[in-house]
C-alpha positions as CSV (number, residue, x, y, z in Angstrom):
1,X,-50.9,16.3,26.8
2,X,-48.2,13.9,28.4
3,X,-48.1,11.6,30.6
4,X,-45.9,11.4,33.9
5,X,-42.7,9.3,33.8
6,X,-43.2,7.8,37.5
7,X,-47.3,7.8,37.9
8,X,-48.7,8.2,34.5
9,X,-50.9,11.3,35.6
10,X,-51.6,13.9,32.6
11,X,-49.0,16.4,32.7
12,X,-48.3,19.6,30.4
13,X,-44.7,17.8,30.9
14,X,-42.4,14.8,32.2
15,X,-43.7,15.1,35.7
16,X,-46.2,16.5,37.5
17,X,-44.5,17.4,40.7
18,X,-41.3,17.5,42.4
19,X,-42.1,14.5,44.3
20,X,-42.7,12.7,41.2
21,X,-39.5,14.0,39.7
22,X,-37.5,12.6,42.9
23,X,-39.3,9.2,42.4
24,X,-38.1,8.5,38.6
25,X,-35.9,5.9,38.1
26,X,-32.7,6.0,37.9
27,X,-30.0,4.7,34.8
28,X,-26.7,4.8,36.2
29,X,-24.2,4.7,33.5
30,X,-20.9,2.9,33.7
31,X,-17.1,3.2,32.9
32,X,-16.0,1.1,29.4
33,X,-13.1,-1.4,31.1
34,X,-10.8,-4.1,29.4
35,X,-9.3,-7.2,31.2
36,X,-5.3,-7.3,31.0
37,X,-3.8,-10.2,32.3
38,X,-4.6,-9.5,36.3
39,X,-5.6,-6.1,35.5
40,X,-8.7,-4.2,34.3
41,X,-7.8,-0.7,32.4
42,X,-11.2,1.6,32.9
43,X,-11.6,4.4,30.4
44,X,-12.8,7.9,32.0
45,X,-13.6,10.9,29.9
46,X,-10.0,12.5,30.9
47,X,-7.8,10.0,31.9
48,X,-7.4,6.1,31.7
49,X,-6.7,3.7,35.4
50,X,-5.8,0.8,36.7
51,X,-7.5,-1.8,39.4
52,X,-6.9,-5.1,40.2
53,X,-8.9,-8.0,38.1
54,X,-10.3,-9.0,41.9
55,X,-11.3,-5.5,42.9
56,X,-14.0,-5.4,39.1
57,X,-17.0,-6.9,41.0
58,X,-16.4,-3.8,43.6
59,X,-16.3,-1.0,41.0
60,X,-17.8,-1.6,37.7
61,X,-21.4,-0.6,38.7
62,X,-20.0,3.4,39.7
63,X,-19.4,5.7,37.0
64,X,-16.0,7.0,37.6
65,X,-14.2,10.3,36.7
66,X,-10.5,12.3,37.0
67,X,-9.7,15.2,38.9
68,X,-6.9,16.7,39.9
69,X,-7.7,17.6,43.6
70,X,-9.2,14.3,43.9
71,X,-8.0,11.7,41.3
72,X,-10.5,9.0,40.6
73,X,-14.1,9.5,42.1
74,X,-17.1,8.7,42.0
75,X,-20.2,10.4,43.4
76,X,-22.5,9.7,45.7
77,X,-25.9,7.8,44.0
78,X,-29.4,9.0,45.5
79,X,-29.8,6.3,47.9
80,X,-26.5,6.9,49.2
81,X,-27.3,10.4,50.1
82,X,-30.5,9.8,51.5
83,X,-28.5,7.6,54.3
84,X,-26.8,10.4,55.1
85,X,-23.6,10.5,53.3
86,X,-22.4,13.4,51.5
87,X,-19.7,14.4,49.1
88,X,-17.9,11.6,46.6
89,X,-15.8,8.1,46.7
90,X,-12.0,8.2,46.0
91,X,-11.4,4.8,44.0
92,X,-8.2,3.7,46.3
93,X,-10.2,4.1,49.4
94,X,-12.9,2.2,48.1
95,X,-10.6,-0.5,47.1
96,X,-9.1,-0.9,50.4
97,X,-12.0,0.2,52.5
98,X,-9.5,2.3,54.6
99,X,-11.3,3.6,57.3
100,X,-11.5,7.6,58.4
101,X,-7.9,8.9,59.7
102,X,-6.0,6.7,57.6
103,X,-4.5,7.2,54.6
104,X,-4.1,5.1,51.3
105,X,-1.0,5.2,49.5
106,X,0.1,4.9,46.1
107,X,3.2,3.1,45.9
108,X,4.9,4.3,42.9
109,X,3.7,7.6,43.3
110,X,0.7,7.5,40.1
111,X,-2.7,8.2,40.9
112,X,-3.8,6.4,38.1
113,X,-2.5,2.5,38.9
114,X,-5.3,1.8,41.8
115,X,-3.7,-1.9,41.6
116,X,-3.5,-4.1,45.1
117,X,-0.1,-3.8,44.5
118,X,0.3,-0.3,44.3
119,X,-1.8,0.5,47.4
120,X,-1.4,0.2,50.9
121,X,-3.5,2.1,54.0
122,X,-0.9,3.8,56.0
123,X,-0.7,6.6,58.6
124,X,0.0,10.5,57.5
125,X,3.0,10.5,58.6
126,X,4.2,7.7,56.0
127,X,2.7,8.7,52.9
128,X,4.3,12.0,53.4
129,X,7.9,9.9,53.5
130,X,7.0,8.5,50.1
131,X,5.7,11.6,48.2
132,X,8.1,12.7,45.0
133,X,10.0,15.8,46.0
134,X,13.1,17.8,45.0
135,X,16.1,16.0,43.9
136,X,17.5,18.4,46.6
137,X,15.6,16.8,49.4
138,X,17.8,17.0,52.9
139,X,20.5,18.4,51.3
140,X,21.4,21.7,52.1
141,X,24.2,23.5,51.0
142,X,26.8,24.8,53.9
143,X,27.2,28.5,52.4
144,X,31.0,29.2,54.8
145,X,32.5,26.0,53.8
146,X,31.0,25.2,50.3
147,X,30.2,21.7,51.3
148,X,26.7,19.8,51.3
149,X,25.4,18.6,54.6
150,X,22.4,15.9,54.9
151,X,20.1,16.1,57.3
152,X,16.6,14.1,57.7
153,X,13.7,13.4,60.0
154,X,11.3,10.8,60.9
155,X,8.8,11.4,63.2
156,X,10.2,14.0,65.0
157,X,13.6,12.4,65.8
158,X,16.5,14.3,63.8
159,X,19.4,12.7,61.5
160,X,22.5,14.3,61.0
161,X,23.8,12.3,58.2
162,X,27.1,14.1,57.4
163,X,29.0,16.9,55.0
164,X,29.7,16.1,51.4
165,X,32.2,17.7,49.2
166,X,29.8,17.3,46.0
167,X,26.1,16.9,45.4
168,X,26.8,13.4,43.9
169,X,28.4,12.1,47.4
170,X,25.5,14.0,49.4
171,X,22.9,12.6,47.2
172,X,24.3,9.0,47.2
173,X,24.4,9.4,51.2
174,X,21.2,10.6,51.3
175,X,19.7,7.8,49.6
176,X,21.4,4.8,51.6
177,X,20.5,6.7,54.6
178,X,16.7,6.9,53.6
179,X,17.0,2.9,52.7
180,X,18.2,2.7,56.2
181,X,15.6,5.4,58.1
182,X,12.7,4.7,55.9
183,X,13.1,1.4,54.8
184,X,10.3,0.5,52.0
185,X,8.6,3.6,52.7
186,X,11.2,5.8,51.4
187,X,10.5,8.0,47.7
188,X,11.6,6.6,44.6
């Protein structure tokens, strides 16, 4: 005969009822980290990130993990479900504490560098400015006259940026005119 874990009772094993078994305490384990400099590298199972040395006290009691829908998560601990939330933590939100209908951006485009400097809370609209895309992006080539014309938008209003013998001219023109349209919010 055993004992229970959370009220000693004898038991034919750990507990001796459900209510028991939601009772038991609790070991949370934790991400291994190292201090760089003004950065802390945490260790996951998958994949290795970044956070600001300030931002530790904030995130090295959560166990955190990779995923590719997600990135960096964590879930939920029992106490936080019991108030009533539900689901898992994205590490940049919980950095910035960006509240619902925002959205955090990464900066240089990596998922993995959760660094103040890499992160700012901004609308949909202007993360979707500074996502990687085609090299093609706004160019499109003119099929009757053989030449590239650029074209972009930002919120809505159109650009016409102009026609271009080559791709290296359109390309060139299509990045001082997202400099000028998009300013630091443009794709790298």
């Amino acid at each position: 005969m055993n004992k229970c874990i959370t009220c000693s009772q004898d038991t034919k094993v750990k507990y001796c009822n459900q209510e028991c078994y939601r009772k038991r305490p609790i070991v949370y384990t934790t991400n291994q980290y190292k201090a760089i400099d003004n950065e802390v590298v945490f260790n996951t199972t998958t994949k290795s990130f970044k956070i600001s040395l300030s931002d530790l006290d904030k995130v090295k009691d959560r166990l955190w993990h990779y995923t590719k829908s997600n990135g960096i998560i964590s879930n939920l601990r029992r106490d936080e479900r019991e108030a009533g939330k539900h689901g898992h933590i994205k590490l940049h939100r919980y950095i910035t504490d960006a509240h619902s209908g925002k959205v955090v951006d990464h900066i240089n485009g990596d998922q993995t560098d959760n660094t103040r400097s890499n992160l700012r809370v901004v609308e949909q609209w202007e993360n979707m400015i500074n996502m990687k895309s085609s090299d093609m992006r706004n160019i499109e080539r003119r099929s009757n006259s053989k030449t590239f014309s650029v074209r972009m938008k930002r919120q809505g209003k159109k650009y016409y940026i102009g026609n271009y013998a080559t791709i290296e001219e359109a390309k060139e023109a299509r990045d001082r005119a997202a400099l000028e349209i998009h300013g630091e919010l443009r794709s790298r």
